[in-house]
One Martini backbone bead per residue (centre of mass of N, CA, C, O) as a GRO file, in nm:
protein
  144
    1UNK     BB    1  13.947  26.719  18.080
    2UNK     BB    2  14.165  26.728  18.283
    3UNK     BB    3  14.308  27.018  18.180
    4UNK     BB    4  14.037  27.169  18.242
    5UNK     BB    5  14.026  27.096  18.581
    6UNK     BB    6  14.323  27.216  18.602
    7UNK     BB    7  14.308  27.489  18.522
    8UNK     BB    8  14.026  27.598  18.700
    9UNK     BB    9  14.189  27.565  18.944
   10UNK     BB   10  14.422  27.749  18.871
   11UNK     BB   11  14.244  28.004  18.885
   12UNK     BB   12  14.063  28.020  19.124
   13UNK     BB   13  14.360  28.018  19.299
   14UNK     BB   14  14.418  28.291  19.178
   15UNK     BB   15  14.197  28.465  19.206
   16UNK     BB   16  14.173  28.447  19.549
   17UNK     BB   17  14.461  28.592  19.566
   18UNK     BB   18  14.400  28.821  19.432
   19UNK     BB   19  14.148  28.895  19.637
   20UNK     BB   20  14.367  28.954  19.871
   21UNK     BB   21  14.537  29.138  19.776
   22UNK     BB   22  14.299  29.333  19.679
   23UNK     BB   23  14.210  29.592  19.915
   24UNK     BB   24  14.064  29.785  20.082
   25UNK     BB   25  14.080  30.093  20.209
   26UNK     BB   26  14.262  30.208  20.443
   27UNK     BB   27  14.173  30.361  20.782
   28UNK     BB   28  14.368  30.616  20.926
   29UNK     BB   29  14.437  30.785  21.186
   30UNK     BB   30  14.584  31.039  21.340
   31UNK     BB   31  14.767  30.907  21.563
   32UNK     BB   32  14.689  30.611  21.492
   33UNK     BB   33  14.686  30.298  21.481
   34UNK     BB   34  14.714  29.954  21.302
   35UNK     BB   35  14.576  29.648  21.243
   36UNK     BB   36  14.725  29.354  21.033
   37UNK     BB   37  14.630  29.056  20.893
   38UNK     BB   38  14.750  28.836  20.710
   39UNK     BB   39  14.750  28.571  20.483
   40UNK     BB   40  15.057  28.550  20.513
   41UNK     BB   41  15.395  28.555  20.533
   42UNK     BB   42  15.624  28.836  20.559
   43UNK     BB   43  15.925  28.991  20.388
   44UNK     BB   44  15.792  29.269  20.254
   45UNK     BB   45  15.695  29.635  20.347
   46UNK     BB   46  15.565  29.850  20.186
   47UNK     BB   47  15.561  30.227  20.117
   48UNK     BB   48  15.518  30.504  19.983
   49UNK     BB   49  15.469  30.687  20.205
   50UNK     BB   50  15.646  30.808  20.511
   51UNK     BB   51  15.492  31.073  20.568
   52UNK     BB   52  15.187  30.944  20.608
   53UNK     BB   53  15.293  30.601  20.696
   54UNK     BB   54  15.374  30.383  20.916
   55UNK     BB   55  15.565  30.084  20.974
   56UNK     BB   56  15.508  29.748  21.181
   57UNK     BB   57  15.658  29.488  21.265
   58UNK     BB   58  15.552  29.216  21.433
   59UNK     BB   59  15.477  28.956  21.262
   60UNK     BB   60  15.434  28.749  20.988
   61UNK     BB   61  15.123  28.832  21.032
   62UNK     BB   62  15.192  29.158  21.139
   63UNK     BB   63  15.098  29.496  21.122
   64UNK     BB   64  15.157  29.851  21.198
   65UNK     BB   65  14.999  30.141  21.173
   66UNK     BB   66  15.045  30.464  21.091
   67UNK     BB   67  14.921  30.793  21.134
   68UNK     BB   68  15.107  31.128  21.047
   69UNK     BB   69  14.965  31.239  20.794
   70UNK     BB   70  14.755  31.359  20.567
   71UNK     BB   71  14.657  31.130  20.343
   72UNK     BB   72  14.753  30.907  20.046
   73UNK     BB   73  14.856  30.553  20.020
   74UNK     BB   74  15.060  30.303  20.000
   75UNK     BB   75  15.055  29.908  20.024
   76UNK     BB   76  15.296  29.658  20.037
   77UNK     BB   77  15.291  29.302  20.027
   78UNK     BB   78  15.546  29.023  20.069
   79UNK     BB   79  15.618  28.674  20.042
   80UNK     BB   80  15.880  28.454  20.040
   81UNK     BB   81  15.833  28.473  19.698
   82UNK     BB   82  15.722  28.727  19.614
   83UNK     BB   83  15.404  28.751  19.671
   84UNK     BB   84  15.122  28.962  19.670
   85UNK     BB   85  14.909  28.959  19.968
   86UNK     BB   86  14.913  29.315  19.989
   87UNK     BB   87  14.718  29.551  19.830
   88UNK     BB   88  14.684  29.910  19.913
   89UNK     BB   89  14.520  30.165  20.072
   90UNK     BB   90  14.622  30.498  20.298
   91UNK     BB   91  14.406  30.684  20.483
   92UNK     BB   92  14.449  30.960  20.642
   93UNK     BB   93  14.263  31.099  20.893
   94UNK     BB   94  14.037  31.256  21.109
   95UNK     BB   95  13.885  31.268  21.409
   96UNK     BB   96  13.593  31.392  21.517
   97UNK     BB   97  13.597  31.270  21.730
   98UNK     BB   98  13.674  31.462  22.036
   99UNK     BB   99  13.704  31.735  21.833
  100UNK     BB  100  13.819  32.117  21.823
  101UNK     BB  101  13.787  32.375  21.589
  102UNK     BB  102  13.961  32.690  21.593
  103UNK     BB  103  13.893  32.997  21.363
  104UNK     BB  104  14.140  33.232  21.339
  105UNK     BB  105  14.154  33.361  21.059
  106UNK     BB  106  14.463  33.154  20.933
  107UNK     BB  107  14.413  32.987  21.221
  108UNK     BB  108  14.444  32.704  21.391
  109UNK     BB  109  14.294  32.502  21.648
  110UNK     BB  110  14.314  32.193  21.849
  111UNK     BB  111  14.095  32.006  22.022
  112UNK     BB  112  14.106  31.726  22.287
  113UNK     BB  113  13.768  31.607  22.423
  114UNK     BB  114  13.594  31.547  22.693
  115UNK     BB  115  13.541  31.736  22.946
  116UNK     BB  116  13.777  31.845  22.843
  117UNK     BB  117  13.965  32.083  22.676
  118UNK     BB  118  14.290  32.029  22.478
  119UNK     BB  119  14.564  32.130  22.309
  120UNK     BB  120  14.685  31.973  22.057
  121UNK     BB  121  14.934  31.796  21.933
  122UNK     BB  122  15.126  31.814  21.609
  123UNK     BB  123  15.233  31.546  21.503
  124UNK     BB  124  15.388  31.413  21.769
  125UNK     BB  125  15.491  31.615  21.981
  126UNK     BB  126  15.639  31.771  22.228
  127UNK     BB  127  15.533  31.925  22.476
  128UNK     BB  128  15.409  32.213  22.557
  129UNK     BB  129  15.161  32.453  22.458
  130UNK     BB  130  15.051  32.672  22.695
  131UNK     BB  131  14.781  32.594  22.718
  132UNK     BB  132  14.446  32.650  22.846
  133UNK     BB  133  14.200  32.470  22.950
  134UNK     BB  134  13.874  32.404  22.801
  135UNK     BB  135  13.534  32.470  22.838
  136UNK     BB  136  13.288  32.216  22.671
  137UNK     BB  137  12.948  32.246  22.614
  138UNK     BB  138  12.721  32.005  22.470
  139UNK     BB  139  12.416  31.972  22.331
  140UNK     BB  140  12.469  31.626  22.282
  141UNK     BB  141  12.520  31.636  22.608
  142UNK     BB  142  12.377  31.466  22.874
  143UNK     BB  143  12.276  31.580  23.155
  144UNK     BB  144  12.297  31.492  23.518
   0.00000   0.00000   0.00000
């Protein structure tokens, strides 16, 4: 009877680590942070596409994920003696609020919207884009 309420007991507590370990698919939008609180003090931080998704160790308990370019990626986080405190998958999309893309023959242009429009720059890139800021007035936004 007691190694039966010893197994059960050990067994519980695998299940808990499983299902902590196997985490719903994580969305980062991209060019933008997601900050993930771990379960247990982190020791190796792996990502599966380093060109979809960058990590940083903020600190034993903490990682921030950057979302780089569109697709999706694995991320798994192993603890001081080597168990999967954290399996999941990183999905980076496109944030849709705030942005407008334009359709022009084969070329798309996205801007970043807030009241005025300015042409988005791709992919964390730095310097001028050359565009001039466009004003859209949009039907869903209420007249002061």
């Amino acid at each position: 009877m007691r190694s039966q309420l010893t197994f059960a007991a050990a067994f519980a507590a695998f299940l808990a680590m499983a299902s902590s370990a196997l985490a719903l698919p994580l969305v980062v939008h991209i060019d933008q942070n997601a900050r993930v609180t771990l379960p247990g003090t982190a020791r190796d931080v792996m990502i599966g596409n380093p060109s979809i998704a960058d990590v940083a160790i903020l600190d034993g308990h903490n990682i921030l994920i950057l979302g780089k370019s569109f697709g999706t990626t694995s991320l798994m986080v192993t603890d001081l003696r080597g168990h999967v405190i954290l399996n999941t998958q990183v999905v980076v999309a496109a944030q849709d609020e705030g942005r407008v893309s334009l359709y022009r023959g084969g070329s798309v242009q996205t801007f970043a919207c807030a009241q005025r429009c300015e042409q988005a720059v791709p992919g964390g890139s730095s310097g001028s884009t050359g565009a001039s800021p466009v004003s859209v007035t949009s039907a869903a936004t209420p007249s002061p």
